[in-house]
C-alpha positions in Angstrom: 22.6 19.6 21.3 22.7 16.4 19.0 20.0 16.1 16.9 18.1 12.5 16.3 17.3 11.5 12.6 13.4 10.7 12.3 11.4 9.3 9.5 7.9 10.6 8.4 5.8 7.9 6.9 2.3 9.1 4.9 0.1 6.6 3.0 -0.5 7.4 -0.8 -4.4 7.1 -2.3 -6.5 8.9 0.2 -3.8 10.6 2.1 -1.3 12.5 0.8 -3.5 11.9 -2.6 -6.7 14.2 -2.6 -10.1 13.2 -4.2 -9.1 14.5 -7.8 -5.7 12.8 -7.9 -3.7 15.5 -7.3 -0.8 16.4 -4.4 -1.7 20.1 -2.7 1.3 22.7 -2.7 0.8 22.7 1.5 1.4 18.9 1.6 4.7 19.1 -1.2 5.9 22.6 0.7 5.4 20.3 4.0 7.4 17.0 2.7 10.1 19.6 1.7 10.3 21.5 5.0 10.8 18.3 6.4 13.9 17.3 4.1 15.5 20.4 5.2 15.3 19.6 8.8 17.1 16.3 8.0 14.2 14.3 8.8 13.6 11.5 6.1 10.6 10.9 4.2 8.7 8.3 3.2 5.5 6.9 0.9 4.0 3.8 2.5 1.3 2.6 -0.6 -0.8 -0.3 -1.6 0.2 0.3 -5.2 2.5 -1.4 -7.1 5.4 0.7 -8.3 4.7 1.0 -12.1 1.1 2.2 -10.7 2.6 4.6 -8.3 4.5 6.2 -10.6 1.8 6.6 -13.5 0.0 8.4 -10.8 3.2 10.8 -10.4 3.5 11.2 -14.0 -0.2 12.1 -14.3 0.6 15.1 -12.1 3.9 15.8 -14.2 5.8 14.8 -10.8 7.3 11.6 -11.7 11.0 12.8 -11.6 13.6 15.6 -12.5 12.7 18.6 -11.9 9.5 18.3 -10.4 10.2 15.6 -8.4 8.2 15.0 -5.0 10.2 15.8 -2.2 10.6 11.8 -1.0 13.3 9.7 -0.2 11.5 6.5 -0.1 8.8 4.2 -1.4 7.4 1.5 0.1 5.3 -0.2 -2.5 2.9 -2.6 -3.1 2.0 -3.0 1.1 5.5 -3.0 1.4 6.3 -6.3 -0.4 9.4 -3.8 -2.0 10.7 -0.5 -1.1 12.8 1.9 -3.3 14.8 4.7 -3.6 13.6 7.8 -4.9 14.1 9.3 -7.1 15.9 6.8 -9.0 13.3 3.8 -8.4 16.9 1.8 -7.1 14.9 -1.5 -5.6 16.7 -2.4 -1.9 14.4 -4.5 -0.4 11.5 -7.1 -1.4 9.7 -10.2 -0.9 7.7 -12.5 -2.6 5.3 -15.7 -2.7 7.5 -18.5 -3.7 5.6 -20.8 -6.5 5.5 -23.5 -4.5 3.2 -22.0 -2.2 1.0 -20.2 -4.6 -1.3 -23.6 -5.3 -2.2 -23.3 -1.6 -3.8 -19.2 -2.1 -5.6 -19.9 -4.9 -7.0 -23.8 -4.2 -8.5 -21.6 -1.1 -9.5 -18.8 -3.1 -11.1 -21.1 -5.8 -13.2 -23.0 -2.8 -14.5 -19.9 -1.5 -15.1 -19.1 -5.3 -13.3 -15.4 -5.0 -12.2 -13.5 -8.1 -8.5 -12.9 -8.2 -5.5 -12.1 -9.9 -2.1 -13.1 -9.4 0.6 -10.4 -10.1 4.0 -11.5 -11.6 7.4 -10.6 -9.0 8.7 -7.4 -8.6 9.9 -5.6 -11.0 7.0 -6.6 -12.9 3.9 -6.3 -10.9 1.8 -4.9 -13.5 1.5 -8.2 -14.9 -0.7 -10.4 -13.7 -2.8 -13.7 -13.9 -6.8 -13.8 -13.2 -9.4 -15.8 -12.7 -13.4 -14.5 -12.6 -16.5 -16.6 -10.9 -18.5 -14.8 -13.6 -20.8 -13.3 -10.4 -21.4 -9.5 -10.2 -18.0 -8.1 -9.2 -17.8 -4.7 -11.1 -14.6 -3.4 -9.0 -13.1 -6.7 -10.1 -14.0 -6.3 -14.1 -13.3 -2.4 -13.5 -9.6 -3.1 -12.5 -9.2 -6.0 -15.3 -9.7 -3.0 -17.8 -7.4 -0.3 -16.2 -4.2 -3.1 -16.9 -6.4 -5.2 -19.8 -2.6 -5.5 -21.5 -1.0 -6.7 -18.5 -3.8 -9.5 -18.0 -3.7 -12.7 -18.7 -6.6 -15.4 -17.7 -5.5 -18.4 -15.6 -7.5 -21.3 -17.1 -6.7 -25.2 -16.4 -3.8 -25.8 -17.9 -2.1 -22.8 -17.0 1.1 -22.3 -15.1 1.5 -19.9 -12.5 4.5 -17.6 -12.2 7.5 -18.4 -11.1 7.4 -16.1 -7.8 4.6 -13.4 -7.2 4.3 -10.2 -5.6 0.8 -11.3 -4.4 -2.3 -13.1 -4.8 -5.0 -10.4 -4.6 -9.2 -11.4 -4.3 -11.9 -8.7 -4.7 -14.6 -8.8 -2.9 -17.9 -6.5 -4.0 -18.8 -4.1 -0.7 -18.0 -4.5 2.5 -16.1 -7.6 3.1 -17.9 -10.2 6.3 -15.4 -9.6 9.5 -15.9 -13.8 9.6 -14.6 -14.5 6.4 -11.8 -12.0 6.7 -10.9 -13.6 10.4 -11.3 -17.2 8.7 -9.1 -16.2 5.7 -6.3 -15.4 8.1 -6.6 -18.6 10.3 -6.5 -20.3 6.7 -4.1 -18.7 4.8 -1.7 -18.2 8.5 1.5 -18.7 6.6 0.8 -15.5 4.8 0.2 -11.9 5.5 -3.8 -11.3 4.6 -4.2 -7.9 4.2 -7.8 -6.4 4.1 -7.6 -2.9 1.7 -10.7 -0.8 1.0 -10.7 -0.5 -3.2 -8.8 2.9 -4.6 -11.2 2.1 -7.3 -15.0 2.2 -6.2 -13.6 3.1 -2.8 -16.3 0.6 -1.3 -15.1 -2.9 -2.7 -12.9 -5.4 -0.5 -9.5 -6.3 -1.5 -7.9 -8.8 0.5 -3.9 -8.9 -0.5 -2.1 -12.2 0.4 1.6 -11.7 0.8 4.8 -13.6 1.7 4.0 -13.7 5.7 6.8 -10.7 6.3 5.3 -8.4 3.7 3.1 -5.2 5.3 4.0 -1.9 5.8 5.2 -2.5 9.1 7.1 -4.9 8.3 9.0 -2.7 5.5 9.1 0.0 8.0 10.6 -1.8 10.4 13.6 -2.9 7.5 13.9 0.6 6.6 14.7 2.6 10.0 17.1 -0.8 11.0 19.1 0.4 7.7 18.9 3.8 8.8 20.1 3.5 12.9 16.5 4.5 13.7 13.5 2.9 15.6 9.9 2.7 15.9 9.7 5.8 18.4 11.7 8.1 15.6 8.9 6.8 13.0 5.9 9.4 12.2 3.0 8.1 10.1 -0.3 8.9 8.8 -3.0 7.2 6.9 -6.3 6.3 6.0 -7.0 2.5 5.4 -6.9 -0.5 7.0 -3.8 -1.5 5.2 -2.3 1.2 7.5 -3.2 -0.2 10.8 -0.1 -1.9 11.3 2.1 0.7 10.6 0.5 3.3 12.1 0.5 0.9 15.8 4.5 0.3 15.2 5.0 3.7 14.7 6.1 6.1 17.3 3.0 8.6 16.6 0.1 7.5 14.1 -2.6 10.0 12.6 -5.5 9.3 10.2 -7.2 11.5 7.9 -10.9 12.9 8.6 -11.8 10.3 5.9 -10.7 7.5 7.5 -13.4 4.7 8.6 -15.4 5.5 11.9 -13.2 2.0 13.4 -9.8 3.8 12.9 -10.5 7.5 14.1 -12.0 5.6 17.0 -8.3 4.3 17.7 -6.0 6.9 16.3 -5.4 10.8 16.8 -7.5 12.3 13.6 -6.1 15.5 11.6 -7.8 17.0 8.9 -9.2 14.7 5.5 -7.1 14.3 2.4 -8.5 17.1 0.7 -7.4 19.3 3.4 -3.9 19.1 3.7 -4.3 16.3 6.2 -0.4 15.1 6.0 0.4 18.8 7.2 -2.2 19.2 9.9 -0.5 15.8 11.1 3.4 17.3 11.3 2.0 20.2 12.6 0.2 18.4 15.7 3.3 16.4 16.1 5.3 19.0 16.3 8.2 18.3 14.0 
């Protein structure tokens, strides 16, 4: 009997990630049980691919021998996707400079804090620009990369290209202004993230209009002779949404917001081994 390739597809922060920044043994032992059925594997994250692997390297997983069991990265909401290990770089997109003027003229109207990271490969790098209003998620992220940062002041030119223009947005973020951001900003992908930060801020990530993980999933299983209905994902945010809908069978985590375990099958939470409840209820 011939046996179809598939491709498993888990989120990072809040998935496959628990509370304390750590990977569980169950979730690793489960990635690797999947490699050795053939079936392919995948991270789908929000972060950047410098900041995805200083996460790795943090749990002493970044390559080598301790490498995680993963032949894929989509990074940074899938505006790139990697090999791994290896970090080889097969696919990306980004927000020509001609267009940037037109994200942050908005973003300066609605009077937004925002930074504006530099083209892959260097994402860590990036341009910003503060309202002075109480945004501590904002001021809390400018210090976690305060030697990448630069402030965008009159004068200044923005980057050649960019990965993506990203506002944050203190607390929840108003469904209106998210919805009016989208009709505004329609030749881009806006993509509404909860903060890995405070967990509770808005980020809202503007893209070149084919970036989201979808959209790199999609480019991935062409380049590997598979389709959506071979495609197994899980995740937790609402930068998953897409993916998990194109995806043959979507899960999210207990710790999910109510709005998405109202939609999609829920397994267990992050902190419980949620990515392995998830194959196991598949049944791959």
């Amino acid at each position: 009997m011939k046996m179809w390739k598939k491709l498993f597809i888990t989120d990072f922060d809040g998935t496959l990630l628990t509370d304390d920044k750590t990977i569980s043994y169950e979730d690793i032992q489960t990635l690797e049980i999947l490699r050795q059925k053939k079936i392919i594997t995948a991270i789908a994250t929000g972060r950047s691919f410098y900041s995805f692997d200083k996460a790795l390297k943090s749990i002493g997983m970044a390559g080598g021998a301790c490498c995680l069991p993963i032949d894929y990265v989509i990074f940074s909401t899938g505006a790139g996707i990697m090999e791994f290990p290896g970090g080889r770089v097969i696919h990306q997109k980004s927000v020509p400079s001609s267009k940037i003027p037109k994200v942050t003229d908005y973003l300066d109207h609605l009077k937004l804090d925002y930074m504006i990271h530099k083209a892959i490969p260097d994402t860590r790098h990036f341009l910003y620009k503060s309202f002075g209003k109480d945004n501590p998620d904002f001021y809390a992220r400018l210090a976690l990369y305060k030697e990448y940062a630069v402030p965008l002041v009159d004068g200044n030119c923005h980057y050649e290209k960019a990965t993506e223009v990203l506002a944050i947005i203190p607390g929840l973020v108003n469904s209106d202004l998210l919805k009016m951001m989208k009709k505004q900003l329609s030749g881009f992908s806006v993509i509404h993230a909860t903060s890995p930060i405070d967990h509770q801020s808005s980020w809202i990530e503007i893209f070149h209009r084919d970036v989201s993980k979808s959209h790199a999933a999609s480019w991935l299983v062409k380049r590997l002779g598979l389709g959506p209905k071979d495609v197994l994902a899980v995740g937790n945010d609402y930068n998953d949404q897409d993916l998990l809908a194109w995806s043959g069978k979507g899960f999210v985590v207990e710790n999910a917001p109510e709005s998405l375990k109202q939609i999609y099958k829920t397994v267990s939470s992050n902190n419980l081994c949620g990515v392995s409840d998830a194959v196991q209820k598949s049944g791959w």
